[in-house]
Each structure stands twice: as structure tokens, then as C-alpha cells.
MDAnalysis code that builds the backbone (N, CA, C; Angstrom):
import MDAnalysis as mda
import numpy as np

u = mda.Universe.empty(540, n_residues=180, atom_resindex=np.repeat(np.arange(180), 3), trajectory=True)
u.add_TopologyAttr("name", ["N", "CA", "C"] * 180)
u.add_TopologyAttr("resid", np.arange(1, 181))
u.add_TopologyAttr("resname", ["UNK", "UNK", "UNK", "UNK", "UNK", "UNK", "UNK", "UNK", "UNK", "UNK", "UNK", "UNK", "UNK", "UNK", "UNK", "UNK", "UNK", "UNK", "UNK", "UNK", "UNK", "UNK", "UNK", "UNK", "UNK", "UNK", "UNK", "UNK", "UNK", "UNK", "UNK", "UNK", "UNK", "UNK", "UNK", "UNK", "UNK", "UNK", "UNK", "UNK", "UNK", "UNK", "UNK", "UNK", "UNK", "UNK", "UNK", "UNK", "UNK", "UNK", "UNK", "UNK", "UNK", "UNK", "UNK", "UNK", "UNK", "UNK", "UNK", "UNK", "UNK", "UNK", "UNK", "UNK", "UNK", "UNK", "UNK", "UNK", "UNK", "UNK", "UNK", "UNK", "UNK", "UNK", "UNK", "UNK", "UNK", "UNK", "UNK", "UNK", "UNK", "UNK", "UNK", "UNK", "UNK", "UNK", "UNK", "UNK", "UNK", "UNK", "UNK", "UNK", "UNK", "UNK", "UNK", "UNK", "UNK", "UNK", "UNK", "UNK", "UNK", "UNK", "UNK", "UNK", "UNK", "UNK", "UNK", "UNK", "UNK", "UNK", "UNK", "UNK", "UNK", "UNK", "UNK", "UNK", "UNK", "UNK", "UNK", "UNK", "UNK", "UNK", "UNK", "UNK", "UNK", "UNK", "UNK", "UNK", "UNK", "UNK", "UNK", "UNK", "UNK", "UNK", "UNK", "UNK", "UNK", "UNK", "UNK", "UNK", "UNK", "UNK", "UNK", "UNK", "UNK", "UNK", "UNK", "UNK", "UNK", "UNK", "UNK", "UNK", "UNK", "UNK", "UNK", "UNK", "UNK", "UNK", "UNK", "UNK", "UNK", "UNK", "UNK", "UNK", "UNK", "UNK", "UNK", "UNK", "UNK", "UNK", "UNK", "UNK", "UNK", "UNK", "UNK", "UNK", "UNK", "UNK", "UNK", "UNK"])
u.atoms.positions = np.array([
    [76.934, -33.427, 132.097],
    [77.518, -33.575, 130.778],
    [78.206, -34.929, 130.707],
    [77.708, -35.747, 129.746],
    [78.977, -37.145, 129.491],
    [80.446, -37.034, 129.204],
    [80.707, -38.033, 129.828],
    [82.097, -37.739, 129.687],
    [82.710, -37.523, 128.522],
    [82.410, -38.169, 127.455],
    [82.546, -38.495, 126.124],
    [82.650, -37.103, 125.221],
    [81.574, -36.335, 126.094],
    [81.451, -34.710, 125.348],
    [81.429, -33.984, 126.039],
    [82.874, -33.682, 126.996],
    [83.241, -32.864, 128.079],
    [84.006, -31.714, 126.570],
    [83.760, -30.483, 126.677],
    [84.233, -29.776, 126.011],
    [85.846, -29.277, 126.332],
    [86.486, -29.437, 125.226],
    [88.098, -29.109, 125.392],
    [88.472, -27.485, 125.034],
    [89.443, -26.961, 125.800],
    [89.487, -25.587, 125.332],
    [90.510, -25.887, 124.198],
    [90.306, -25.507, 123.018],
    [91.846, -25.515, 121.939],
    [92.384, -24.022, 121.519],
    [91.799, -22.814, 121.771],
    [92.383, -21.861, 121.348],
    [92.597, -20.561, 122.858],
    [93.659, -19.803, 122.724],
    [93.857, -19.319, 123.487],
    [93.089, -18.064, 123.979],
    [91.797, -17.561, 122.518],
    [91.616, -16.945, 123.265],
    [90.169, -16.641, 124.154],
    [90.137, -18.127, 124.255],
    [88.726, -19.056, 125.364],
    [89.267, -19.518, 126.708],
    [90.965, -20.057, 126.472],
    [91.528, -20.742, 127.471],
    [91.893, -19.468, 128.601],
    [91.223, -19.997, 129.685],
    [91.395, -18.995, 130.571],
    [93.404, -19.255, 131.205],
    [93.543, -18.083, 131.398],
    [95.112, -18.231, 131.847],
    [95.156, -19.415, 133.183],
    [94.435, -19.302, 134.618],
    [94.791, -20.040, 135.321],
    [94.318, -21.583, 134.955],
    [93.974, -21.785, 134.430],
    [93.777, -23.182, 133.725],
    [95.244, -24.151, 132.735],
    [95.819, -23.011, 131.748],
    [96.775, -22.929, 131.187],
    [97.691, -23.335, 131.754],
    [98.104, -22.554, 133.151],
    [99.092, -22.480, 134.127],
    [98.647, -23.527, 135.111],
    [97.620, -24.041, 135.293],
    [97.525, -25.794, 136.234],
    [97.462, -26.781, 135.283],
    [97.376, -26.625, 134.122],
    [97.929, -27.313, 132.991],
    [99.573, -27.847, 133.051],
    [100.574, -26.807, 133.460],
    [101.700, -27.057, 133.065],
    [102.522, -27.614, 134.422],
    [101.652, -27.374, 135.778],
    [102.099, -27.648, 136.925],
    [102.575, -29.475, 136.891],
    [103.068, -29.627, 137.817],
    [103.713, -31.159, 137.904],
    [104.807, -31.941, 136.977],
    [104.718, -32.973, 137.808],
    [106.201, -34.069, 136.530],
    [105.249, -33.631, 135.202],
    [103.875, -34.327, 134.855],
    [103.358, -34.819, 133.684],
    [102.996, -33.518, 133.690],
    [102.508, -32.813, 132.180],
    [101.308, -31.875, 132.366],
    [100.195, -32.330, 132.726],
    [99.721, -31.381, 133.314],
    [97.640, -32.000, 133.955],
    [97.309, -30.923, 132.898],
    [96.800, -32.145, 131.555],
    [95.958, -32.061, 130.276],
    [94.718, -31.800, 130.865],
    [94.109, -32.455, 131.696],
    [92.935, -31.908, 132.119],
    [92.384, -30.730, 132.216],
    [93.010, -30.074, 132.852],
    [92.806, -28.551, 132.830],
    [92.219, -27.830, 131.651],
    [92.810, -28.541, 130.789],
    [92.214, -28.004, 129.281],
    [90.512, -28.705, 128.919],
    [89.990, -29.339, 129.612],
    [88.349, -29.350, 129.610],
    [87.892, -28.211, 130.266],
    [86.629, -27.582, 130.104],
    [85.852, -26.792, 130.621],
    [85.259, -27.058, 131.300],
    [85.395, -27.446, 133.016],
    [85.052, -27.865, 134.038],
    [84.491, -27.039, 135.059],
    [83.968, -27.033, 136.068],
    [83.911, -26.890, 137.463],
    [84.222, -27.318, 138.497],
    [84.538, -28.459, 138.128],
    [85.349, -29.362, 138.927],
    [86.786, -30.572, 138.714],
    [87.479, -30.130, 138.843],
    [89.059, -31.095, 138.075],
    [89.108, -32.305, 138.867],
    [88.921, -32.306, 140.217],
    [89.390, -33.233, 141.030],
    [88.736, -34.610, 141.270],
    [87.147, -34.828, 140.793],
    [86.422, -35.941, 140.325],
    [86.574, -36.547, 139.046],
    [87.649, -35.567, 138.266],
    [87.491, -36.315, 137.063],
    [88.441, -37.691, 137.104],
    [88.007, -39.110, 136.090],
    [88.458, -40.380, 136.480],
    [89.489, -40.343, 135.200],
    [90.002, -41.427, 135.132],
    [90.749, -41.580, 133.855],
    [89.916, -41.090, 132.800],
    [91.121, -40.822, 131.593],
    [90.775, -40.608, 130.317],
    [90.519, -41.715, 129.378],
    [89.795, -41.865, 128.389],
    [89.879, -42.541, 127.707],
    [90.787, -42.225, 126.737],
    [90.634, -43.601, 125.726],
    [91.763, -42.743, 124.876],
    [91.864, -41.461, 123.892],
    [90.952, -41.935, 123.205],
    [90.348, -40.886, 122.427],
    [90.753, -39.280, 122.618],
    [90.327, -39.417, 124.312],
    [90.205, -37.481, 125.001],
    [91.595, -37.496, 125.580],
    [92.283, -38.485, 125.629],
    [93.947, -38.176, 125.835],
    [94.811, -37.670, 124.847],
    [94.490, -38.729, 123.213],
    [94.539, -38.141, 122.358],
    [94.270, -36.154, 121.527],
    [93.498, -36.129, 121.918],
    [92.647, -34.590, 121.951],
    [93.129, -33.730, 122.225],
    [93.129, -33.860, 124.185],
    [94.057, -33.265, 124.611],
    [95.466, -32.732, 124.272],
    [96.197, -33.914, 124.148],
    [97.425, -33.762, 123.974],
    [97.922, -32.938, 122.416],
    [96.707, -32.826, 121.177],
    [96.820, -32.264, 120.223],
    [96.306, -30.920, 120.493],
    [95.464, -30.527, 121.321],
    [94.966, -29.027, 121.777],
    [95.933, -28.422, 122.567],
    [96.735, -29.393, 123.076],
    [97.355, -28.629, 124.214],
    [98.915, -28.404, 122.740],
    [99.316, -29.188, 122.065],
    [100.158, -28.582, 121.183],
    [99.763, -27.299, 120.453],
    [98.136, -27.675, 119.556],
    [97.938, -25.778, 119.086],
    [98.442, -24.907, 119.877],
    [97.685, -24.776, 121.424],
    [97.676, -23.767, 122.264],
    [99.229, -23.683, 122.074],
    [100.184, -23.847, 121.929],
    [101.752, -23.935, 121.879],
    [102.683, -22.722, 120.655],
    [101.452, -23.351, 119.843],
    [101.433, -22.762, 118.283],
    [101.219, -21.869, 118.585],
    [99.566, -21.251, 119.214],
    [99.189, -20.212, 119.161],
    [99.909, -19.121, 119.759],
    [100.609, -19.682, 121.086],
    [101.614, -18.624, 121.934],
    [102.207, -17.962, 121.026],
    [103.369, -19.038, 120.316],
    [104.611, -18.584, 119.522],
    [103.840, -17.713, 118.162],
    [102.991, -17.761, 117.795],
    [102.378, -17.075, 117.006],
    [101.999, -15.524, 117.746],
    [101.674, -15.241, 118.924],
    [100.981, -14.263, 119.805],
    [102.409, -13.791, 120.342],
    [103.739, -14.366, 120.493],
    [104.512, -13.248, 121.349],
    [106.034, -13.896, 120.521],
    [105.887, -14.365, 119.368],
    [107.315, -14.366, 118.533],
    [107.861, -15.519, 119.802],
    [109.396, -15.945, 119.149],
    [109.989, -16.774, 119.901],
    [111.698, -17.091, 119.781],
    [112.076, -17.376, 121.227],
    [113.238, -17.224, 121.233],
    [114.300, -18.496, 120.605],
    [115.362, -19.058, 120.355],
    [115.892, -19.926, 120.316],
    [115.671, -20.756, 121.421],
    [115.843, -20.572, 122.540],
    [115.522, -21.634, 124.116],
    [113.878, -21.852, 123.841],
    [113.128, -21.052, 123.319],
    [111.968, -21.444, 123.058],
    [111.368, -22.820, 122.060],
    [112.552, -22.470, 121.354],
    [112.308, -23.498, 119.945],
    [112.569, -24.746, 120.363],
    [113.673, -24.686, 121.189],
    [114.181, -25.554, 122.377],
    [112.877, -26.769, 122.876],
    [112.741, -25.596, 123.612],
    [111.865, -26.407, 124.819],
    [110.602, -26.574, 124.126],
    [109.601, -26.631, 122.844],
    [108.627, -26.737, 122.153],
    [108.989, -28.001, 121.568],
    [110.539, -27.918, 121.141],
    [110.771, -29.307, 120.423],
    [110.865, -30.435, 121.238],
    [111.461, -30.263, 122.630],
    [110.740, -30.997, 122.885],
    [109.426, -31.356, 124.218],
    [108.995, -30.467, 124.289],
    [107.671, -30.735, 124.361],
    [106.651, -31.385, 123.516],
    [107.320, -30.999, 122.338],
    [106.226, -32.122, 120.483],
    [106.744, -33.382, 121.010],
    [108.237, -33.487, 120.900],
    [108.192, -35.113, 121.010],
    [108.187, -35.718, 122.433],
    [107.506, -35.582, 123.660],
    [107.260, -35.866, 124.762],
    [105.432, -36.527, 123.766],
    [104.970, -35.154, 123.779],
    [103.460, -35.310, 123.386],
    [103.780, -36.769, 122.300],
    [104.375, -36.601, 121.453],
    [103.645, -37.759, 119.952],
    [104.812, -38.994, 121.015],
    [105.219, -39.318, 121.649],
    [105.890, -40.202, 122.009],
    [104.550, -40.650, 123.342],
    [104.071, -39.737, 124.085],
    [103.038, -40.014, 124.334],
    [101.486, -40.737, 123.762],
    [101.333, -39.794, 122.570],
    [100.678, -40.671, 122.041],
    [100.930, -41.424, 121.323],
    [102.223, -42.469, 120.962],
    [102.558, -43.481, 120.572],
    [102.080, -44.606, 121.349],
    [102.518, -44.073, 122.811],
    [102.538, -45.032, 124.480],
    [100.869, -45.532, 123.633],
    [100.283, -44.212, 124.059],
    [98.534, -44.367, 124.055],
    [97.955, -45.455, 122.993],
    [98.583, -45.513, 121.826],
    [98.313, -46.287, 120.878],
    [98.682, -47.489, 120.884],
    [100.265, -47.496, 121.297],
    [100.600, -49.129, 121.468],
    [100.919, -49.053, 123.070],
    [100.010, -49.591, 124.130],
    [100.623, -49.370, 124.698],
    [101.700, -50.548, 125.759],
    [101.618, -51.652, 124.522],
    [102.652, -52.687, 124.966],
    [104.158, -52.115, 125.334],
    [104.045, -50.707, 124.139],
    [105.565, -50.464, 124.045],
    [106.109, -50.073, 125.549],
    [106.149, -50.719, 126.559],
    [106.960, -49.917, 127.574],
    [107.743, -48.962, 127.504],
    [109.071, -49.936, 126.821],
    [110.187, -48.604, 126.540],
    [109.960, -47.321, 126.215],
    [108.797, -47.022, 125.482],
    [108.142, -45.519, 125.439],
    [108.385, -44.792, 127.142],
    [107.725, -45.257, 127.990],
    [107.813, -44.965, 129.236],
    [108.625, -44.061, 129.352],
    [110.478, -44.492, 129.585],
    [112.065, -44.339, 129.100],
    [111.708, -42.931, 128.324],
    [111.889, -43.486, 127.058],
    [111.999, -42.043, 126.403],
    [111.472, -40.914, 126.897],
    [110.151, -40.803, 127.507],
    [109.564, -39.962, 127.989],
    [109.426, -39.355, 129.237],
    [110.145, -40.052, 129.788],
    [111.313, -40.015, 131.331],
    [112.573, -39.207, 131.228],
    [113.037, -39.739, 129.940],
    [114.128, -39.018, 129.607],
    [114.086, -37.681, 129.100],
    [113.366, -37.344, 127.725],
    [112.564, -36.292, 127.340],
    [112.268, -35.324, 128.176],
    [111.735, -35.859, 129.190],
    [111.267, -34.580, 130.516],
    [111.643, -34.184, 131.438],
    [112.707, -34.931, 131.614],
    [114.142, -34.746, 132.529],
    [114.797, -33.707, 131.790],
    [114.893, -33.516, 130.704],
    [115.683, -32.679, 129.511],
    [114.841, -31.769, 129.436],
    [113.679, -31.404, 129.327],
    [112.971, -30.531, 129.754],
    [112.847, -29.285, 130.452],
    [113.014, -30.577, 131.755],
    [112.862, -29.773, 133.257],
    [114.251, -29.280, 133.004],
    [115.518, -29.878, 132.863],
    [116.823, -28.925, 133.376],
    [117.063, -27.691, 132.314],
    [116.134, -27.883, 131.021],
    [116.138, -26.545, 130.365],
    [114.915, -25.344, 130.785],
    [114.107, -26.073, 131.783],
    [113.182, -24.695, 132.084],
    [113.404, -24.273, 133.678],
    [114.637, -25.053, 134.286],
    [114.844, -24.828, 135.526],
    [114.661, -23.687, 135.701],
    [115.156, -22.543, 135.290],
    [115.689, -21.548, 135.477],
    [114.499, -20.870, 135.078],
    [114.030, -19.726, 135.785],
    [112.908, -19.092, 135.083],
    [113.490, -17.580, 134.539],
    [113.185, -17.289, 132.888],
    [113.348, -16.376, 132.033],
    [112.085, -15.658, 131.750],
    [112.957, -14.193, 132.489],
    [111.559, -13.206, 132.297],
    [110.885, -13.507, 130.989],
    [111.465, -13.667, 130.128],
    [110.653, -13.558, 128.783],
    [110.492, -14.545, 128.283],
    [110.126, -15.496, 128.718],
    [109.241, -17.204, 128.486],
    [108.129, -17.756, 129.400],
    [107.121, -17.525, 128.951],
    [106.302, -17.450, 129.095],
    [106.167, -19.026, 129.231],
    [106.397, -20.037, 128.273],
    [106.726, -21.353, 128.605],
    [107.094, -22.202, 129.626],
    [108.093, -21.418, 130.193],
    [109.019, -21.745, 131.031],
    [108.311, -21.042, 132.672],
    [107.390, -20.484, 133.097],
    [107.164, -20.132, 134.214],
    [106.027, -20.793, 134.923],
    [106.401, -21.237, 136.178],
    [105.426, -21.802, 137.358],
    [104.548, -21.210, 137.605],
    [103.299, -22.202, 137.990],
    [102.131, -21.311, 138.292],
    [102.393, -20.827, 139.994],
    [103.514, -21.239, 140.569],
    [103.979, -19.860, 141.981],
    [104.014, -18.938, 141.397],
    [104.350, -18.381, 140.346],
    [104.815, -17.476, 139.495],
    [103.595, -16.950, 138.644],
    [102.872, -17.568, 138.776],
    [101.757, -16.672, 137.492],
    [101.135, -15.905, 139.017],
    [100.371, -16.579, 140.232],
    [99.848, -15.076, 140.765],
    [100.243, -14.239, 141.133],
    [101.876, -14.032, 141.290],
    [102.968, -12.863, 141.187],
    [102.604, -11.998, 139.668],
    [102.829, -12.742, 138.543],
    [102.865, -11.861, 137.108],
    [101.128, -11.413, 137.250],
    [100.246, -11.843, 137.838],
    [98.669, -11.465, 137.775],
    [98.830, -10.161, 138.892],
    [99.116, -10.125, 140.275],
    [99.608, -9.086, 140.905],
    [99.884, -7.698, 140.272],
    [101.217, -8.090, 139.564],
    [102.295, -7.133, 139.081],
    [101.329, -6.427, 137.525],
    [100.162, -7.178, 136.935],
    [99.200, -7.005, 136.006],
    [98.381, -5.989, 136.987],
    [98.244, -6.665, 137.723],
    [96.611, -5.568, 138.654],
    [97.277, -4.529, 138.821],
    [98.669, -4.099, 139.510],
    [99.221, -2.937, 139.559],
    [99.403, -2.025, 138.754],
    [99.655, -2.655, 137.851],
    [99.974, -1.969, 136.250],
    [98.372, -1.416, 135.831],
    [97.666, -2.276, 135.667],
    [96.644, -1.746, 134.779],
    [95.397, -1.056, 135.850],
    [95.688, -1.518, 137.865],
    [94.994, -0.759, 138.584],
    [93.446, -1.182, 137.996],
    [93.534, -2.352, 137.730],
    [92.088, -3.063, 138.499],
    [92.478, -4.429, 138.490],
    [91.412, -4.974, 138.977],
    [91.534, -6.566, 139.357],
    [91.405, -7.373, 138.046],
    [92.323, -8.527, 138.130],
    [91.910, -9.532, 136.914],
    [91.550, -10.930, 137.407],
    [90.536, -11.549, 137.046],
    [90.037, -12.903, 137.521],
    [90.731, -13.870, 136.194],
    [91.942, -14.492, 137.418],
    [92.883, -15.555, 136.591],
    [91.848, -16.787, 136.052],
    [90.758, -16.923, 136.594],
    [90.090, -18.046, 135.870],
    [89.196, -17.292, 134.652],
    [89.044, -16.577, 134.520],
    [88.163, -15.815, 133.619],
    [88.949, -14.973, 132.007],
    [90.023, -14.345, 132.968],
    [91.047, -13.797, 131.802],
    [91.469, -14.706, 130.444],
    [91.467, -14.324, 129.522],
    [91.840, -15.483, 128.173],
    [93.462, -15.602, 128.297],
    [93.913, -16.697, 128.450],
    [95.229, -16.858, 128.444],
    [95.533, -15.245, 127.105],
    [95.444, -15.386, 125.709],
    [95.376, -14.731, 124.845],
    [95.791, -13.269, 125.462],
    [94.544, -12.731, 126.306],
    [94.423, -11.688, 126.685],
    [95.488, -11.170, 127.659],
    [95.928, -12.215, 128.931],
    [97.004, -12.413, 129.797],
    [98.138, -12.399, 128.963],
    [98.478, -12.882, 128.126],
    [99.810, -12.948, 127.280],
    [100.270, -11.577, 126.678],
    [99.220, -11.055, 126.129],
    [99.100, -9.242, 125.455],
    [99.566, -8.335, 126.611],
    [98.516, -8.654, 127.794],
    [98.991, -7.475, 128.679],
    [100.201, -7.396, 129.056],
    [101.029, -9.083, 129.654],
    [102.110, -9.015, 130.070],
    [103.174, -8.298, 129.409],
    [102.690, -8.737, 127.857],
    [103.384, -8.300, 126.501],
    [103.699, -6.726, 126.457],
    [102.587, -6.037, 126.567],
    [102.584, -4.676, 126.771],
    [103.491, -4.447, 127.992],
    [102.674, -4.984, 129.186],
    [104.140, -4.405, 130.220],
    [105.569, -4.298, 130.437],
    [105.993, -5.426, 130.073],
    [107.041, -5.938, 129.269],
    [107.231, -4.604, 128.662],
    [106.950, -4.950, 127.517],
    [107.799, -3.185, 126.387],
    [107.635, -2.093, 127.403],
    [106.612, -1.822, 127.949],
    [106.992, -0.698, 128.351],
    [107.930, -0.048, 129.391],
    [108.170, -1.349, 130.142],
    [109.116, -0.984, 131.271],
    [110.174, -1.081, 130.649],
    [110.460, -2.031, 129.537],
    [112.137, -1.621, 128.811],
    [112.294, -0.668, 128.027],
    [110.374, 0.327, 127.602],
    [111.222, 1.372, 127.254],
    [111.023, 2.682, 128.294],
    [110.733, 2.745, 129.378],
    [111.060, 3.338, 131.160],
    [112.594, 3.209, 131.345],
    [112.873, 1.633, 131.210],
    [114.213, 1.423, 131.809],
    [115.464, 2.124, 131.022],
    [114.972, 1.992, 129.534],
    [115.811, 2.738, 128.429],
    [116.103, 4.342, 128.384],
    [114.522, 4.635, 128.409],
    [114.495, 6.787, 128.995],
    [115.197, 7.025, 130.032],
    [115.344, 6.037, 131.786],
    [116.394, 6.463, 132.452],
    [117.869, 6.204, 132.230],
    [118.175, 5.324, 131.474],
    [118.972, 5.038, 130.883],
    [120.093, 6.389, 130.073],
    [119.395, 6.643, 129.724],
    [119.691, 7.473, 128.533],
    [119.588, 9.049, 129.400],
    [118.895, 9.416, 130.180],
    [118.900, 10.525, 131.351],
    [119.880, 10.452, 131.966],
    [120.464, 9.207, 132.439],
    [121.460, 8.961, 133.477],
    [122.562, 8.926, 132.538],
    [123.131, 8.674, 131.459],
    [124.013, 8.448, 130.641],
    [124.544, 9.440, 129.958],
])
């Protein structure tokens, strides 16, 4: 396939979850992840164009979450700025005399990182991929069969967790209320 027309995943519920989640790993996100590959580790620079792309697919997919599981204030948070990391990015991409962009986006993600330090059961945003084959685990247990993290639709991964989620707070609530 040319490089030129490497296919991008933009909706979540094509984007396989472990892709999503090596997406968000590192300082930068690895946008890459979001092509439909077989192989990540030969791929060379981007042009601009598919940096551009990227970086607007990887915002839908953002949309689409907060659309698929509602959202918190720390969420609104860390989306805002994640937008302006991305369009300050593709500012860099466009001019990219502007150094000082660099800065901002140094800074930006420093601010970032000390708001997603902390991992919150219920941000989905905010969690490491150490952490997703724990939540894929704690999925196989629950639903008692296997799930293939490259295959699963992020979409689909987000629902189940979603479901497990409610249901153990309403488990935790019935003993609750037994014990009380």
C-alpha cells in the first residue's frame, strides 16, 4: 500500500482498543497507531498532510468517547487541553519556523501529564496502556471468555467496561444496604 493511502482509523467503532491505548503511550502521542497497519515500527516520517489527519482523527475519536460514556469536569479538563496541544501542533506543522510553538507544547503537556498523573477509575482518558491489559483481564473475567485487544472496537471495549463499571456499583450498593 503507498504511503500516501495508508488508511486512518477515525471512528471508534473500527479502532481497535489496543491500538487506541499505543496511541496514547509516551511524552508525544504515537498518532501512528491510528493507521491500519501490520507493522508500526518501519513506518518513516509523516508527511504533512497524514500528520495533519491524524491529529484531526485522533481529536473525533475524543469526541466520540465523550459522546459514548458522558464526561466528567477533570475530563473537560484534560480534552481542553489535549485540543490545544493538537491545533498548536498543527500550527508547528504549518509554520514550522515558529519554534516557540515547540514551548507551548512542552508546556501544554507537562500540564497534562500532572493532571492525568493519577489514574481515575472512571477516565478512561487518563489510563496507561500497563493498565489496559489489567482492565482486558478483569473484562475476560467478567464476561468469561477471551477478548483479542487488537481486534475488540475500542467502541465495544468502552461499553463493556461501562457495563462493568455499573454493575459492580450496583453489587457494591446491594451489600451496602444488607450491611447497613
Amino acid at each position: 500500500m503507498a504511503k500516501d493511502s495508508l488508511y486512518i482509523y477515525r471512528d471508534i467503532a473500527d479502532l481497535p482498543a489496543w491500538n487506541f491505548f499505543k496511541a496514547k503511550e509516551g511524552e508525544q502521542d504515537e498518532l501512528k497507531y491510528l493507521f491500519r497497519l501490520d507493522d508500526y515500527y518501519n513506518l518513516n516520517d509523516l508527511k504533512h498532510n497524514q500528520a495533519f489527519e491524524l491529529l484531526a482523527a485522533w481529536s473525533n475519536i475524543h469526541d466520540q468517547i465523550v459522546n459514548l460514556n458522558g464526561i466528567t469536569d477533570k475530563q473537560i479538563e484534560i480534552i481542553r487541553l489535549r485540543r490545544q496541544i493538537i491545533w498548536l501542533q498543527v500550527e508547528l506543522l504549518l509554520n514550522p519556523e515558529k519554534r516557540i510553538l515547540k514551548n507551548f507544547i512542552r508546556h501544554k503537556q507537562s500540564e497534562l501529564k500532572a493532571m492525568t498523573g493519577e489514574d481515575d477509575e472512571e477516565d478512561e482518558m487518563s489510563q496507561k496502556s500497563t493498565n489496559f491489559e489489567e482492565q482486558i483481564v478483569f473484562l475476560e473475567r467478567w464476561l468469561k471468555m477471551p477478548i483479542d485487544s487488537k481486534k475488540i472496537s475500542l467502541a465495544k471495549f468502552l461499553t463493556y467496561k461501562k457495563q462493568y463499571n455499573e454493575e459492580a456499583r450496583k453489587l457494591t450498593l446491594k451489600q451496602l444496604a444488607r450491611n447497613g
